[in-house]
VMD Tcl script that builds the backbone (N, CA, C; Angstrom):
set m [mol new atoms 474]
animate dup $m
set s [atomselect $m all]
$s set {name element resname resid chain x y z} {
  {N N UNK 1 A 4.124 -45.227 -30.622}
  {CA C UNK 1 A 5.458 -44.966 -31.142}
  {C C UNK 1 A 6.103 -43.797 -30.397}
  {N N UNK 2 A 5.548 -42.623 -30.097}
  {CA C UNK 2 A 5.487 -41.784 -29.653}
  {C C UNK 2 A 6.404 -41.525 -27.902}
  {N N UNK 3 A 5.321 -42.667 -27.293}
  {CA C UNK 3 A 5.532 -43.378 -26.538}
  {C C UNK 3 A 7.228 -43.739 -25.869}
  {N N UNK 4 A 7.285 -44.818 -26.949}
  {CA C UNK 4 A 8.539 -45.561 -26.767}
  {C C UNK 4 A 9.554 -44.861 -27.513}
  {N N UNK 5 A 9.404 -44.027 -27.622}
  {CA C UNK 5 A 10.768 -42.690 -28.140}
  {C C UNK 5 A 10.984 -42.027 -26.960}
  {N N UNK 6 A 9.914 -41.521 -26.496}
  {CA C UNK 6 A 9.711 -40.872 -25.013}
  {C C UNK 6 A 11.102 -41.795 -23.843}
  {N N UNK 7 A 10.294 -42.593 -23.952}
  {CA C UNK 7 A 10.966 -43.902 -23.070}
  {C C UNK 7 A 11.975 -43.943 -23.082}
  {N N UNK 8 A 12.288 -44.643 -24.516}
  {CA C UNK 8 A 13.835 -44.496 -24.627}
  {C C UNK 8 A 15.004 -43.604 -24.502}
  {N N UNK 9 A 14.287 -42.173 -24.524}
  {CA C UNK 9 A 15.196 -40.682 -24.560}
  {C C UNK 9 A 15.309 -40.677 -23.078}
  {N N UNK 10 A 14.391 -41.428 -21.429}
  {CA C UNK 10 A 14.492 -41.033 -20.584}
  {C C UNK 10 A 15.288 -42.063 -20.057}
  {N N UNK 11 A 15.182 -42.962 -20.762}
  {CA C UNK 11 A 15.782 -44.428 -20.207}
  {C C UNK 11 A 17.722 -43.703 -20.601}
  {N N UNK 12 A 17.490 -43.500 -21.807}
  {CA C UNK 12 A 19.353 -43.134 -22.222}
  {C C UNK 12 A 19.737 -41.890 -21.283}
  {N N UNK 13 A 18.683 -41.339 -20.973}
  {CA C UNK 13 A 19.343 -39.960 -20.063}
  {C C UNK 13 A 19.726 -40.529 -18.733}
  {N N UNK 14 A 18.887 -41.606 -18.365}
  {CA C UNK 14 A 19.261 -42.009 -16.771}
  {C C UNK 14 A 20.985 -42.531 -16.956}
  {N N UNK 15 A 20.540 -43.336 -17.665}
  {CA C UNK 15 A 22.068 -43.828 -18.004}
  {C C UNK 15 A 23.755 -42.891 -17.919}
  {N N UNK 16 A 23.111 -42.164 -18.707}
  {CA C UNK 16 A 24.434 -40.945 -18.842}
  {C C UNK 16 A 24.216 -40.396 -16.462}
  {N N UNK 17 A 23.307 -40.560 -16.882}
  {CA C UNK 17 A 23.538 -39.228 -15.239}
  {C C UNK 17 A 24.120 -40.222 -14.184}
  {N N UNK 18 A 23.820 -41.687 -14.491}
  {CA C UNK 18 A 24.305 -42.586 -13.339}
  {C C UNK 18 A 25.773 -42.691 -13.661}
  {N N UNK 19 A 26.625 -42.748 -15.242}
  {CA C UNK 19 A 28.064 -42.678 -15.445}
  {C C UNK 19 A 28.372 -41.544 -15.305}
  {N N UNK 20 A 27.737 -40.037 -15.132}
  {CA C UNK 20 A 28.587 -38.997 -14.543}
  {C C UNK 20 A 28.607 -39.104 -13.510}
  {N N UNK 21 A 27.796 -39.569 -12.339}
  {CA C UNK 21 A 27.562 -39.810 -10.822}
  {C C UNK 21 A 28.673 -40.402 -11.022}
  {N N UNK 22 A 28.788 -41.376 -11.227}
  {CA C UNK 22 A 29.738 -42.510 -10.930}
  {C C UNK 22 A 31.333 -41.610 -10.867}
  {N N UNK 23 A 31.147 -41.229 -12.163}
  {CA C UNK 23 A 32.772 -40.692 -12.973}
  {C C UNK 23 A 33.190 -39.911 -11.679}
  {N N UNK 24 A 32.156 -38.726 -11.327}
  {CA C UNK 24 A 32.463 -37.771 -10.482}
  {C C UNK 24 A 32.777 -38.421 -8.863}
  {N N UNK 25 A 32.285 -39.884 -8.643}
  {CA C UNK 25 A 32.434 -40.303 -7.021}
  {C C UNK 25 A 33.835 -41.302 -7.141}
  {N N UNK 26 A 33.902 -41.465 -8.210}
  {CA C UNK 26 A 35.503 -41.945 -8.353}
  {C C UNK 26 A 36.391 -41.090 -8.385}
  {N N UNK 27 A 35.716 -39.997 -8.723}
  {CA C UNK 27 A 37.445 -39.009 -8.681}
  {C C UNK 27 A 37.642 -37.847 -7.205}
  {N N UNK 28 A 35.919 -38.500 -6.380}
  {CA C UNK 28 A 35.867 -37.588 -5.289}
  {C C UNK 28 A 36.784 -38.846 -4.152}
  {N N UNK 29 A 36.697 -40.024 -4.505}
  {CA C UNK 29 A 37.367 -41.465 -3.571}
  {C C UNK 29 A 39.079 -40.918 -3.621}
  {N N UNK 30 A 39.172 -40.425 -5.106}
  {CA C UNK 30 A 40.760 -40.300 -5.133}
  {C C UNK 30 A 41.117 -38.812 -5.160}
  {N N UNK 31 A 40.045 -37.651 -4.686}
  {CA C UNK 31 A 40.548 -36.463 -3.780}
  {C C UNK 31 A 41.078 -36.726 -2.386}
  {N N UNK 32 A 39.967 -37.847 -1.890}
  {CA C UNK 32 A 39.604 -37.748 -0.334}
  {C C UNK 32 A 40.969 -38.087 0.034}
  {N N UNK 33 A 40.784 -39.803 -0.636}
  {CA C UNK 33 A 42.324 -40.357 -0.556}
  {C C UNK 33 A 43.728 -39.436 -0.173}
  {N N UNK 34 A 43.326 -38.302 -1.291}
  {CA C UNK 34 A 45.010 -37.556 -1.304}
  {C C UNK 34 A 44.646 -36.536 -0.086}
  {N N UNK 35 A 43.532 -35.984 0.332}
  {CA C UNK 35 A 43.633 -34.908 1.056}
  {C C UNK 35 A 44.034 -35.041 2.508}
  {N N UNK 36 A 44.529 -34.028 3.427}
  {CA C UNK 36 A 44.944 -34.564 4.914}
  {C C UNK 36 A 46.227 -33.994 4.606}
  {N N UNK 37 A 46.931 -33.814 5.910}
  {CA C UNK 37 A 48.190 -33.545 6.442}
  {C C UNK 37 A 49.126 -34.479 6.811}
  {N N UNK 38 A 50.265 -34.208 5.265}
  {CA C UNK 38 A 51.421 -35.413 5.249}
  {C C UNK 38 A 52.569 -34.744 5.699}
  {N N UNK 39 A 53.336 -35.888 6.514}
  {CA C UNK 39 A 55.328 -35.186 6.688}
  {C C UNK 39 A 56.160 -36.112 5.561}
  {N N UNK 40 A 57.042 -35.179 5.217}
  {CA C UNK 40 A 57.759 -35.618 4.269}
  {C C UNK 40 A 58.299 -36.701 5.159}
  {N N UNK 41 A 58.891 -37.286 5.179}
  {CA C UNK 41 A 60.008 -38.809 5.480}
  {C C UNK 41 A 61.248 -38.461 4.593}
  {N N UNK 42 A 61.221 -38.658 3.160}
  {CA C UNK 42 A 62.162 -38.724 2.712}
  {C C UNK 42 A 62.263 -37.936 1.204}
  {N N UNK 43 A 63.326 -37.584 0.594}
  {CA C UNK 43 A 63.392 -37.108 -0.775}
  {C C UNK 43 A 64.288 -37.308 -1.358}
  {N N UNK 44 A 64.128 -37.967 -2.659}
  {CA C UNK 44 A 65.387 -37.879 -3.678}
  {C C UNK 44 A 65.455 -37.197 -5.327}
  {N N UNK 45 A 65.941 -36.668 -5.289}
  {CA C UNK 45 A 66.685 -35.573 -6.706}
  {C C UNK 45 A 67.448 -36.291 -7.489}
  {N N UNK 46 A 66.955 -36.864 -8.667}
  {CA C UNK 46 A 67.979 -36.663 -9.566}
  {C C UNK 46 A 68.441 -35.677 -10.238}
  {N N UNK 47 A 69.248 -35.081 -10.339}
  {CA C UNK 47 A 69.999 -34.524 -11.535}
  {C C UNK 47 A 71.215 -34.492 -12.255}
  {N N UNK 48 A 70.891 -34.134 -13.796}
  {CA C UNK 48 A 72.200 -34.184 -14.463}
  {C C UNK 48 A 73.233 -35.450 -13.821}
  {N N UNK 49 A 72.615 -36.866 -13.666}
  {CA C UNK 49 A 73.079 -37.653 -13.242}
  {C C UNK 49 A 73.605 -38.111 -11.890}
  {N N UNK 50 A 73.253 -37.545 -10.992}
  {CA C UNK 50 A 73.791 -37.249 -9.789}
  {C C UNK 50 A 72.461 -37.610 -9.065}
  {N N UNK 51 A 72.620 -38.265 -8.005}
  {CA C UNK 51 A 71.414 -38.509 -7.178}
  {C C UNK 51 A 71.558 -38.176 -5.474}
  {N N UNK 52 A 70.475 -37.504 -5.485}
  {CA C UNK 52 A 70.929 -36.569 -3.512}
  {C C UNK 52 A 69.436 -37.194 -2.902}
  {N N UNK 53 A 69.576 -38.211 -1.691}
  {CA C UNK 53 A 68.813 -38.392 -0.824}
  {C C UNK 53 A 68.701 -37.788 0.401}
  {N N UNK 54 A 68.075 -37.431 0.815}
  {CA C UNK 54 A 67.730 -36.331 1.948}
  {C C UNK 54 A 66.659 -37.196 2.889}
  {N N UNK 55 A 67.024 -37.296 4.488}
  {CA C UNK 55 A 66.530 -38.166 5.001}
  {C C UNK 55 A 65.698 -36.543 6.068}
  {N N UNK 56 A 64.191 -36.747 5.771}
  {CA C UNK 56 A 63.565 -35.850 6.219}
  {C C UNK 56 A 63.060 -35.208 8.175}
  {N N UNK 57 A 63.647 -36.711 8.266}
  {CA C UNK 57 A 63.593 -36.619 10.056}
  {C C UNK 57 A 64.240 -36.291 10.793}
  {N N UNK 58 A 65.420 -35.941 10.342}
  {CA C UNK 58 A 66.587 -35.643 11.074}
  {C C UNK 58 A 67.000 -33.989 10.891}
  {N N UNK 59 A 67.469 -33.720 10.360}
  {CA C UNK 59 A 67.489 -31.936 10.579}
  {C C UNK 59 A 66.669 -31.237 9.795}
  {N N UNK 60 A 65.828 -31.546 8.847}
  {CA C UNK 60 A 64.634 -31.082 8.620}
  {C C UNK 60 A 63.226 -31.676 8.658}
  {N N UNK 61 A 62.211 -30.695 8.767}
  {CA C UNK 61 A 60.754 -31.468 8.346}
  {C C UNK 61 A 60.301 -30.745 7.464}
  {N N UNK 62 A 59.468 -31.002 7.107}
  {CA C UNK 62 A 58.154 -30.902 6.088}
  {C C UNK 62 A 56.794 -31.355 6.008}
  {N N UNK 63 A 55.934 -30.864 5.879}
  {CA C UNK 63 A 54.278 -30.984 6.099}
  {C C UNK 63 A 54.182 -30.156 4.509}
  {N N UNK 64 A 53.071 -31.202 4.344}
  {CA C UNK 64 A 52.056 -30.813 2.581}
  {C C UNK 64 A 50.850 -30.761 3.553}
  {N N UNK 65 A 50.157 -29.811 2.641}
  {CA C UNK 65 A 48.617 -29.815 3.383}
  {C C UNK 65 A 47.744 -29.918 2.117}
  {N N UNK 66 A 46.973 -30.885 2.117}
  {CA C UNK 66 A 46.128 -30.830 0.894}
  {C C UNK 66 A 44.875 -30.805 0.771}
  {N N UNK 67 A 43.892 -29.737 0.542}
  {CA C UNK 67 A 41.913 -29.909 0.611}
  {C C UNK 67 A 41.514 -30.415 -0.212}
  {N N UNK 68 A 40.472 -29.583 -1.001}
  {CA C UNK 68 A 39.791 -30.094 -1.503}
  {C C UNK 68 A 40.115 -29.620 -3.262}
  {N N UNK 69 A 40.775 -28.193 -3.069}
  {CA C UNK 69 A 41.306 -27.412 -4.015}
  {C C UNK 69 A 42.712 -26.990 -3.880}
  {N N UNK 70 A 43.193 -26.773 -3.113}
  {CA C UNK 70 A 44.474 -26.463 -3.015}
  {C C UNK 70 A 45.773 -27.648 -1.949}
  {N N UNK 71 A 46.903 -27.243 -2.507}
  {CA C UNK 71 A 47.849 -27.636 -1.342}
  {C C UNK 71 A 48.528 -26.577 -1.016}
  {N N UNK 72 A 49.794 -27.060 0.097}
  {CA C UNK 72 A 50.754 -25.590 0.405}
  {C C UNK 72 A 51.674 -26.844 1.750}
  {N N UNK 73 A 53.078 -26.502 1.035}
  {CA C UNK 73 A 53.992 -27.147 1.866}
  {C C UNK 73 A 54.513 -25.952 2.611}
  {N N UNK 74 A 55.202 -26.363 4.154}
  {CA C UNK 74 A 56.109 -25.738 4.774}
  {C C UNK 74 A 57.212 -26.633 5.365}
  {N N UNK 75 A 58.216 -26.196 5.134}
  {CA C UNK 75 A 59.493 -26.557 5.579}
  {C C UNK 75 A 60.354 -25.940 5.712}
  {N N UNK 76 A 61.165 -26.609 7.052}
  {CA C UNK 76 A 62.031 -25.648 8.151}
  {C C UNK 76 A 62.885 -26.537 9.022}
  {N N UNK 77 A 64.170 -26.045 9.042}
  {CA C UNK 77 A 65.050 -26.900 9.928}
  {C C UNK 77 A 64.703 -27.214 11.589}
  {N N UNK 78 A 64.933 -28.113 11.896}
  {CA C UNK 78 A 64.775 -28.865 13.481}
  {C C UNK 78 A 65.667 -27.402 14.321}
  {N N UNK 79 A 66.748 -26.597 13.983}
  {CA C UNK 79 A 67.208 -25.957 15.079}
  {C C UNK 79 A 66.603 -24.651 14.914}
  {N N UNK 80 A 65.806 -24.958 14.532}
  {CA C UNK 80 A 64.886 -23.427 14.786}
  {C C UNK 80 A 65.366 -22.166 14.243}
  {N N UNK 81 A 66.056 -22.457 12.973}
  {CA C UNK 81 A 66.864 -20.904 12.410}
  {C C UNK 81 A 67.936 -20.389 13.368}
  {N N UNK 82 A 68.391 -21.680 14.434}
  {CA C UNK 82 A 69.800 -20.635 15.355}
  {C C UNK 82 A 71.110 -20.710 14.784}
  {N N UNK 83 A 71.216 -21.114 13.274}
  {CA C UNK 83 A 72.711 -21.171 13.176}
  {C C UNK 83 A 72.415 -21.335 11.538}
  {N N UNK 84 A 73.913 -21.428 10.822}
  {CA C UNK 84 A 73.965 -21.256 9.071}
  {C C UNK 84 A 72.846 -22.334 8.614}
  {N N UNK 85 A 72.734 -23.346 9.044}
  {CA C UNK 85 A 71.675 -24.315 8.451}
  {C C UNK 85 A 70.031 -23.744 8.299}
  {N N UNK 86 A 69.732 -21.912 8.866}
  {CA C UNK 86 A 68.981 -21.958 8.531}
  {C C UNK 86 A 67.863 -22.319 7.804}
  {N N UNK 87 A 66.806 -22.613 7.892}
  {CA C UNK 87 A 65.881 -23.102 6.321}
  {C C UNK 87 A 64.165 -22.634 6.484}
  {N N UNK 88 A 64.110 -21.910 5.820}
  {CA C UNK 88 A 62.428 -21.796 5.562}
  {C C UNK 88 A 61.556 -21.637 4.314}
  {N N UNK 89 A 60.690 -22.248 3.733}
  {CA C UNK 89 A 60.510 -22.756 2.522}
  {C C UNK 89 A 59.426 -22.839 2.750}
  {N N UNK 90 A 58.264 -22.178 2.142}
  {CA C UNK 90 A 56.394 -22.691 2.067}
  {C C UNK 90 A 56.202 -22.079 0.547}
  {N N UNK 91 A 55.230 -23.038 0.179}
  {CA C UNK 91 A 54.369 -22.377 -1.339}
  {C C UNK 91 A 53.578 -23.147 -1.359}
  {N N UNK 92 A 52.010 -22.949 -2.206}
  {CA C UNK 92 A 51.076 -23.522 -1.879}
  {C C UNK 92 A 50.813 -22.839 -3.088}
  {N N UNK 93 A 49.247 -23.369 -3.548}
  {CA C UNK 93 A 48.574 -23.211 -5.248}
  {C C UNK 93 A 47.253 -24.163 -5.116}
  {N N UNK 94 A 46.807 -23.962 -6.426}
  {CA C UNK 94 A 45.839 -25.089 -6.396}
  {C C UNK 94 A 46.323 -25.715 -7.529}
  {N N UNK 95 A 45.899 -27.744 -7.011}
  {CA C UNK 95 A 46.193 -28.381 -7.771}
  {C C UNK 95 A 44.527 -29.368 -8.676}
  {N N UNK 96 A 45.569 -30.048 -9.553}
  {CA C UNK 96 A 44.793 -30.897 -10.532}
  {C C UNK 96 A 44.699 -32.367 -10.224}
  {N N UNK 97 A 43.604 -33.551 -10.005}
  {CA C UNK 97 A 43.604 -34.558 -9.693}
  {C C UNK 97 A 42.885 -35.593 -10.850}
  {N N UNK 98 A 43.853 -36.262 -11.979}
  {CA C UNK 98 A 42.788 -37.053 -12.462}
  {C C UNK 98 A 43.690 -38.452 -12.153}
  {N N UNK 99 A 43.292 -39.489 -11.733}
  {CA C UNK 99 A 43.395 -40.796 -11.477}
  {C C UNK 99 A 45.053 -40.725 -10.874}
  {N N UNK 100 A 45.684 -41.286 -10.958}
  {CA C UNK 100 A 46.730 -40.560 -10.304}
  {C C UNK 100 A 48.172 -39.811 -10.630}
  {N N UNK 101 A 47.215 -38.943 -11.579}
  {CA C UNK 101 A 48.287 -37.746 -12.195}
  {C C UNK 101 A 48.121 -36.360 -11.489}
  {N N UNK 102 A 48.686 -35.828 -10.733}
  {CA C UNK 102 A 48.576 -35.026 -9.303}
  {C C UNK 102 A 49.996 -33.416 -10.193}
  {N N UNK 103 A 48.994 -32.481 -10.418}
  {CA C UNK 103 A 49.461 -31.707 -10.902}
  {C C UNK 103 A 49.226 -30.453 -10.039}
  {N N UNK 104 A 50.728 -29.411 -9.716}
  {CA C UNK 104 A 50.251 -28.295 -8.868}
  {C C UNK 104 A 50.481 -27.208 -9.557}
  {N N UNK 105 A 49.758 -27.021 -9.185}
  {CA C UNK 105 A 49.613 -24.748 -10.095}
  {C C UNK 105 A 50.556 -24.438 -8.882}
  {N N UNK 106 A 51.929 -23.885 -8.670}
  {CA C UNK 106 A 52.378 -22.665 -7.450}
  {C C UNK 106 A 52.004 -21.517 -8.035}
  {N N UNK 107 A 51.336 -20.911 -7.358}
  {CA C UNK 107 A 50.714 -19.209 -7.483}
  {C C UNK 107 A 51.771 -18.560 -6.098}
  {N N UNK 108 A 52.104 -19.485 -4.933}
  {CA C UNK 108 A 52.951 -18.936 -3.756}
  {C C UNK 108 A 53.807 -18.980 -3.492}
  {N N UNK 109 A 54.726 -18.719 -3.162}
  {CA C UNK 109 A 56.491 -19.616 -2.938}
  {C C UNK 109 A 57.368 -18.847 -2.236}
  {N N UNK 110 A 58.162 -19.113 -1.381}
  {CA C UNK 110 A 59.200 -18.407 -0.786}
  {C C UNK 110 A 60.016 -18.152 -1.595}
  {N N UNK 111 A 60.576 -18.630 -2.796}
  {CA C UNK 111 A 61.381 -18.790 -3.675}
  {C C UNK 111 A 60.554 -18.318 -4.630}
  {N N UNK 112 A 60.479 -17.032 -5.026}
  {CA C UNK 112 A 59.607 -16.181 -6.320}
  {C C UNK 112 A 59.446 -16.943 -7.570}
  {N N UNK 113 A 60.758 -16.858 -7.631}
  {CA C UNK 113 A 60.895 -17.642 -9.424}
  {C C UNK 113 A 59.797 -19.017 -9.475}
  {N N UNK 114 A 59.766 -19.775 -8.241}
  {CA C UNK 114 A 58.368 -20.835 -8.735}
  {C C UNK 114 A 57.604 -20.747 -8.921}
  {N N UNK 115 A 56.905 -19.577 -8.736}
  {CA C UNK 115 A 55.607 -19.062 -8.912}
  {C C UNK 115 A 55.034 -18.982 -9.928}
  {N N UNK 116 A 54.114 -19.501 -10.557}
  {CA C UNK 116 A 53.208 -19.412 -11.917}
  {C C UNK 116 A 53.843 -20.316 -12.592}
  {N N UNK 117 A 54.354 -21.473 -12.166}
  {CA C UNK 117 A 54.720 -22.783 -13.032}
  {C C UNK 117 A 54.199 -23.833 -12.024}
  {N N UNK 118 A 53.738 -24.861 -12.932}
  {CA C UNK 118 A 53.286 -25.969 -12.904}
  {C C UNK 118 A 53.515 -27.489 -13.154}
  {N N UNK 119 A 53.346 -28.403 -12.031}
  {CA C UNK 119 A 54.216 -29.342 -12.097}
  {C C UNK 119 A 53.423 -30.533 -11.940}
  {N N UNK 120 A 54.240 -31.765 -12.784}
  {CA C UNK 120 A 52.909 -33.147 -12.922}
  {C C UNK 120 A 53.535 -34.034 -12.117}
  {N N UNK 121 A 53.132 -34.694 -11.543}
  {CA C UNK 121 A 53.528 -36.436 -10.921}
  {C C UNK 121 A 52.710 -36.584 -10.993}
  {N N UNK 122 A 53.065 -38.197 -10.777}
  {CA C UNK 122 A 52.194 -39.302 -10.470}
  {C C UNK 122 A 52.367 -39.484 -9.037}
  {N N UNK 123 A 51.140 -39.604 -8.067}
  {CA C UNK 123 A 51.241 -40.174 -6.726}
  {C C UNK 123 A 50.464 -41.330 -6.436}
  {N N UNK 124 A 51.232 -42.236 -5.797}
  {CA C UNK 124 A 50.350 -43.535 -4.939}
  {C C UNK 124 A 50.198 -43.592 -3.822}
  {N N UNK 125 A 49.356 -43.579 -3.279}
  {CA C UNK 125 A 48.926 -44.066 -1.773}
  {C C UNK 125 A 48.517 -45.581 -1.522}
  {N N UNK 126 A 49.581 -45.578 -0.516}
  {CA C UNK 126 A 49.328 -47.642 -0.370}
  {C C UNK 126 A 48.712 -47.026 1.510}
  {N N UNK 127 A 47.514 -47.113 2.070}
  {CA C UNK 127 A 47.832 -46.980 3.664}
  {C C UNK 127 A 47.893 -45.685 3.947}
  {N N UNK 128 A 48.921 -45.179 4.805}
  {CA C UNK 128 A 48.726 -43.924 5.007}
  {C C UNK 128 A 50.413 -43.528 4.605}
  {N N UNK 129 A 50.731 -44.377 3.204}
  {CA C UNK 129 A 51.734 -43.236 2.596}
  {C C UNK 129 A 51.981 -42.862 1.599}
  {N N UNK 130 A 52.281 -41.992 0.967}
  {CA C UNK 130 A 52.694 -41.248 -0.131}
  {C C UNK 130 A 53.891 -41.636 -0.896}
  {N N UNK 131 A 53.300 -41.747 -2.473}
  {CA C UNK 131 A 54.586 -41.536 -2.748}
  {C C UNK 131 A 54.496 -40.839 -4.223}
  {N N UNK 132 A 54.961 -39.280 -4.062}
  {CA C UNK 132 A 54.588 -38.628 -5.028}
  {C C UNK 132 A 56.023 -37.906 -6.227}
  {N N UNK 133 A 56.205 -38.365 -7.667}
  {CA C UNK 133 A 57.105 -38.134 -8.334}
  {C C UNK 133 A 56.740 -38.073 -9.625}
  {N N UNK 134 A 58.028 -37.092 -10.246}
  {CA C UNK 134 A 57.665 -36.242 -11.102}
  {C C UNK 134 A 59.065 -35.048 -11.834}
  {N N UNK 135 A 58.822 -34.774 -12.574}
  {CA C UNK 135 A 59.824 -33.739 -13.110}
  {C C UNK 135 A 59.478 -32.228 -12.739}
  {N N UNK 136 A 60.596 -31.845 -12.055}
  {CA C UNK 136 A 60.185 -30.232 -11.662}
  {C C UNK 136 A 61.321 -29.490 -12.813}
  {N N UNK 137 A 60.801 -28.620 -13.262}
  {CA C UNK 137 A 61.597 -27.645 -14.062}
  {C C UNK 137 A 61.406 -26.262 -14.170}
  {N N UNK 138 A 62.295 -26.151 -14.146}
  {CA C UNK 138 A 62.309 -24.150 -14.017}
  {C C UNK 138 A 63.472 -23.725 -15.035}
  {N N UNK 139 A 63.096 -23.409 -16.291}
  {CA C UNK 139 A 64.320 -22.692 -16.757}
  {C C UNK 139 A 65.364 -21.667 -16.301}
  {N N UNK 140 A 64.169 -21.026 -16.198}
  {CA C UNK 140 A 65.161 -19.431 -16.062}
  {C C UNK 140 A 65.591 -19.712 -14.424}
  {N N UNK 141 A 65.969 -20.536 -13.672}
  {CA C UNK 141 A 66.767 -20.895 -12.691}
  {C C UNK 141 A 67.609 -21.915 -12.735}
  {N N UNK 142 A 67.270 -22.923 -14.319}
  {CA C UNK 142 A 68.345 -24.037 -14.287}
  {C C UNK 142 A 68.049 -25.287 -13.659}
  {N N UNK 143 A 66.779 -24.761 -13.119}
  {CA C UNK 143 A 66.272 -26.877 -12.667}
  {C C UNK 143 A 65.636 -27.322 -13.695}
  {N N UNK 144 A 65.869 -28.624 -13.464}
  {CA C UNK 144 A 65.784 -29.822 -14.335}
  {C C UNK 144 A 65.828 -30.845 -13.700}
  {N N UNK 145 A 65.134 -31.547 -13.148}
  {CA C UNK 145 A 65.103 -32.674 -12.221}
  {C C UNK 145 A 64.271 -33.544 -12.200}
  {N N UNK 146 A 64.605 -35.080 -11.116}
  {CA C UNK 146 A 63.583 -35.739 -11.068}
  {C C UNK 146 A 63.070 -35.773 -9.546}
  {N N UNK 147 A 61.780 -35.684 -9.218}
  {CA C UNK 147 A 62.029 -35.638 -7.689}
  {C C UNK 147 A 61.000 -36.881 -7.107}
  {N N UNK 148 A 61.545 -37.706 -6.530}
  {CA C UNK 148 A 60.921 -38.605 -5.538}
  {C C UNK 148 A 60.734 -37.938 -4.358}
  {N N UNK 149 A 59.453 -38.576 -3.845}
  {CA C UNK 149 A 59.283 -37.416 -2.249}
  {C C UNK 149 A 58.040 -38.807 -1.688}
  {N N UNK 150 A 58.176 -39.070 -0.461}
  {CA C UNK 150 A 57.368 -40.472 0.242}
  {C C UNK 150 A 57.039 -39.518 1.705}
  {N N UNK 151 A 56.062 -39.898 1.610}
  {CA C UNK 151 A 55.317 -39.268 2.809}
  {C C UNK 151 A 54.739 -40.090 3.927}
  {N N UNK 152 A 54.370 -39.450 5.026}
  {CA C UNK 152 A 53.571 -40.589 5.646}
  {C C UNK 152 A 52.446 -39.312 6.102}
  {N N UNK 153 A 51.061 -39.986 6.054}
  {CA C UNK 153 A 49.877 -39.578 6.908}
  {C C UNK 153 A 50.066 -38.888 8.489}
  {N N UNK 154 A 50.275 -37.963 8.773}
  {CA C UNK 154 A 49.990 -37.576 10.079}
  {C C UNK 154 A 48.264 -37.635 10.456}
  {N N UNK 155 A 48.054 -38.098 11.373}
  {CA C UNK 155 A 46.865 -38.706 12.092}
  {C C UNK 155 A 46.124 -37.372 13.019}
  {N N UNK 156 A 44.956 -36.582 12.445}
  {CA C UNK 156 A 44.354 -36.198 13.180}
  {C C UNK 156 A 44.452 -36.254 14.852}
  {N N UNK 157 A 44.828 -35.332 15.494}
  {CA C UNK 157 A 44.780 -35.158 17.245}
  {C C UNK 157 A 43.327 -35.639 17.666}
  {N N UNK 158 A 43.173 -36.649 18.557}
  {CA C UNK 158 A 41.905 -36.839 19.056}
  {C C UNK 158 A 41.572 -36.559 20.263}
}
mol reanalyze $m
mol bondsrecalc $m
mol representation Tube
mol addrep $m
């Protein structure tokens, strides 16, 4: 009797350790997935009814960088800061990954006020592109938005 209590307590423990293995290599498939160096392509804003598409190839870019724990975007206009269109913009944090609800802590920001708020989308990857959206809000600056943002994979230099 003794025995088959034994048994059974080692038999139910294997069990549990093969569904945390598991749990934990499914959610390491959909780190890997998200991690790597993306350029924005494109972005759209809703707000307060109004919708602004921003076509990312043409006078600006953008790169997300994402590991294993953190991300951190930079973006900056094509003329190199020589005229009013200036633009320079980076913040980075660590984010949250469960199935594909993609949440970022900013702890960094060129723009202070983002700092220490936190933001949820959902992202899909079909291939090597992105497409990550979500509500960004900041009171005490007055955003309130929806933001679509599609990426594509930049490809390791070989």
């Amino acid at each position: 009797m003794f025995l088959r209590i034994v048994f059974s307590l080692l038999c139910l423990a294997g069990l549990v350790a093969c569904n945390v293995q598991s749990t934990d290599s499914a959610r390491s498939v959909e780190t890997l997935l998200l991690q790597g160096t993306w350029k924005l392509i494109s972005g759209t804003l809703i707000e307060g009814g109004d919708t602004t598409v921003t076509d990312y190839t043409r006078n600006e870019e953008m790169i997300k960088i994402i590991n294993d724990s953190h991300f951190a975007f930079l973006r900056h206009d094509v003329n190199k800061g020589q005229d009013s269109r200036a633009i320079f913009v980076a913040a980075g944090g660590r984010y949250a990954l469960e199935g594909n609800r993609y949440t970022e802590h900013v702890e960094f920001c060129s723009a202070r006020e983002w700092e220490g708020h936190s933001f949820e989308f959902t992202v899909d990857i079909e291939g090597d592109t992105l497409v990550q959206q979500g509500i960004e809000r900041v009171e005490a600056i007055g955003v309130d938005r929806y933001n679509i943002e599609k990426y594509a994979r930049i490809k390791p230099a070989r």
